[in-house]
Steps between C-alpha positions, in 0.01 A plus 500: 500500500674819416527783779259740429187254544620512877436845475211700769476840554338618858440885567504716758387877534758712740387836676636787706374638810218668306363195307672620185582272262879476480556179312442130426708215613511230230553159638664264247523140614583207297255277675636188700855684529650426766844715600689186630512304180695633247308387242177688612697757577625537150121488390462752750734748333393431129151517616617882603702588202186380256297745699671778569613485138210389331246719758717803590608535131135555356474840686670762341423745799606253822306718753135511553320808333434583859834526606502179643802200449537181472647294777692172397673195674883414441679224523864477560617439140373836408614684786905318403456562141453155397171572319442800293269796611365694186580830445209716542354385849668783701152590636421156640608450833730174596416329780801262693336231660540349805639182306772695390818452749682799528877509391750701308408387158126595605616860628655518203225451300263681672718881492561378108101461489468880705764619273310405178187705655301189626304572804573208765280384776602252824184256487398337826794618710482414840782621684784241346852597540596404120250698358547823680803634259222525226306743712657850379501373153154407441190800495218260667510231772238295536373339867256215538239515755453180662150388463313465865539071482877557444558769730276289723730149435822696506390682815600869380280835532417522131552885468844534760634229256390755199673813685830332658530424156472889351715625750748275387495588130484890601825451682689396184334740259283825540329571120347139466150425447414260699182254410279259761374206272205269592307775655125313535327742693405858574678492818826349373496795215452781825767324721769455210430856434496618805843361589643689169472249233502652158288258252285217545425171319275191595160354465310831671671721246427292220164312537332775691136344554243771501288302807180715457486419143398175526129594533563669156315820524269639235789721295704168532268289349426742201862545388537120567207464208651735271805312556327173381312668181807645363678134559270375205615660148110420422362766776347789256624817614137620537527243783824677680399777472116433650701329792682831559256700516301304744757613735507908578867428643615303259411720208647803682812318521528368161433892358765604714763204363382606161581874518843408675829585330551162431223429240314867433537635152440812370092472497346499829352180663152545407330185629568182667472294202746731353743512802482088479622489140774767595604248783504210331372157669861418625572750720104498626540158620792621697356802602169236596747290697622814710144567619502138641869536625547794590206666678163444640371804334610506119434855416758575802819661439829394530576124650742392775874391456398190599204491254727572247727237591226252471327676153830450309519122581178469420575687172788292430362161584220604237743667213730152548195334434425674167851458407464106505127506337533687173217339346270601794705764651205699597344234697837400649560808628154524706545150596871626648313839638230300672728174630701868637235698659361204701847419651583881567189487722516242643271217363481220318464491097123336583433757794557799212296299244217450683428890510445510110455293203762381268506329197548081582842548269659793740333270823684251345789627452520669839431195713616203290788684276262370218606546131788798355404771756496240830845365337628877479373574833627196655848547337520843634349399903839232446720801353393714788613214753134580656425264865281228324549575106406208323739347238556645201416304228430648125695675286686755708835378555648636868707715338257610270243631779816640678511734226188589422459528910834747549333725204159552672598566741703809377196572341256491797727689740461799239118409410417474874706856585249650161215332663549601842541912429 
């Protein structure tokens, strides 16, 4: 089997203080590697080069529209020189495992990697002596925060563990940013930040479930219907439209997307049917998805850091989607919107369908990754390394979905910042 069809791609949002979207760590594993066997730890490394490569080197612009960067995993024989890094990923920031044992060839790599203009970050670092020379070189650290079982088993104060640790790394360097991962919970992001941690990464940050949601109020339910219609290529727009304006807040909102910067022309916006052909059914299935995302109320302003944070994966899981399913890209990108929504709030793919009817194809596809868009989506669930993604199967080659995964989601973190003005 050649290296790439080991190939997953996981994703994680990372935030500052403020909930603003700062970048995305990509998580390339070869699956089954395991860092004591050579052999898998070869894999391991090719596994990395095909991404990186084959990912990385689709973008032409390397950070986000937003401003945001890409976060990505090393192993050793990058960090020596032994494998290759392209030119052109300066803005992607390297990230020196824990794996990585610290020596002179590694020190040396790592100021050759500063000196080139990489960006280096000290992943998981908890306190060991090898590791701390690579503290003044590097721009981020990055602490784990023990979950409660393990701080539990290990008999530790979860937090003290956290700060003992940050004092540490401010001793040896002043200008670093310093970054608590596995954050799960409101109170872990307001004690990390309270005890001067920088940026923040973990499950809370990056499935934030919008609890009240789940009784799916009545502006949720209407975009959620629009969002089905415009899944079907066969919905007249007669139809769209008559589902907008059933909704006072919903056509407000979609006059006001229509006369922004982004899609007015020189004519004013004289209707809604006129502002929906200006907007095009793409971008009002996204906009659709925000109002189930993003807030309770969709003709409200604005949308929270952390909405955004969960908008754009939704985006991307649903532009990755469309990607895989050219022949019913359309549907597949609903299918990924919808599959999306239901996890960003917190229910299951039945729990969202049973507040509106689909099509038996798109139910289908949603709970039994039925026919080319239930392959796509299940392909992309596997790319995405998602808790419980079923097994790809289909077309879409690892690899394949990696890509088409890597450029939604450069996509949606622009789309979602457009969206969320």
């Amino acid at each position: 089997m050649s290296h790439h069809r080991k190939v997953r791609v996981g994703r994680q949002a990372i935030v500052d203080r403020d909930m603003n979207l700062v970048g995305y760590e990509l998580l390339f594993r070869a699956s089954g590697a395991d860092a004591a066997n050579l052999q898998s730890q070869a894999d391991h490394d090719a596994a990395t080069s095909q991404v990186l490569t084959a990912v990385l080197g689709d973008f032409g612009d390397r950070t986000l529209s937003t401003g945001a960067r890409f976060f990505v995993n090393l192993t050793r024989a990058f960090v020596v020189g032994e494998l290759p890094l392209a030119p052109g990923l300066e803005d992607v920031v390297l990230e020196l495992t824990e794996e990585i044992l610290v020596d002179e060839e590694v020190m040396a790599g790592a100021r050759r990697l500063r000196d080139r203009g990489f960006a280096l970050a000290v992943d998981d670092f908890e306190g060991e002596e090898h590791r701390i020379p690579t503290l003044p070189l590097a721009q981020f650290v990055k602490l784990v925060l023990p979950g409660v079982d393990e701080a539990a088993a290990l008999g530790i104060d979860r937090y003290a563990h956290v700060e003992r640790l940050l004092a540490l790394v401010r001793e040896h360097t002043d200008d670093v940013l310093v970054v608590v991962e596995k954050v799960e919970s409101l109170e872990d992001f307001h004690r990390c930040r309270a005890m001067g941690a920088d940026l923040f990464q973990g499950y809370w940050v990056q499935r934030p479930v919008v609890h009240e949601s789940a009784s799916m109020d009545p502006g949720r339910v209407s975009a959620l219907r629009l969002l089905v219609a415009l899944g079907d290529p066969e919905t007249p727009t007669a139809e769209v439209e008559r589902l907008v304006l059933a909704d006072p807040a919903l056509s407000f909102r979609v006059l006001r997307l229509a006369s922004s910067s982004a899609v007015a022309t020189s004519s004013p916006v004289s209707s809604v049917g006129h502002a929906l052909v200006l907007i095009g059914r793409r971008t009002l299935s996204s906009w659709a998805a925000m109002a189930v995302v993003g807030s309770a109320d969709p003709g409200a302003g604005g949308i929270t850091g952390q909405g955004r944070a969960a908008l754009t994966f939704v985006l991307a899981r649903a532009g990755a989607c469309a990607r895989l399913a050219n022949e019913q890209s359309q549907e597949a990108y609903t299918a990924g919107l919808l599959s999306g929504a239901a996890e960003a709030m917190g229910l299951t793919t039945e729990e969202l369908l049973s507040t509106v009817r689909v099509p038996d194809g798109m139910r289908q596809a949603l709970t039994s990754f039925e026919g080319p868009v239930g392959s796509a989506l299940a392909a992309v669930l596997s790319t995405e390394a998602s808790p419980g993604a079923p097994a790809p199967r289909g077309a879409a080659a690892p690899l394949e979905a990696g890509r088409a995964y890597a450029r939604a989601l450069s996509e949606a973190a622009g789309l979602s910042a457009q969206l969320s003005v």
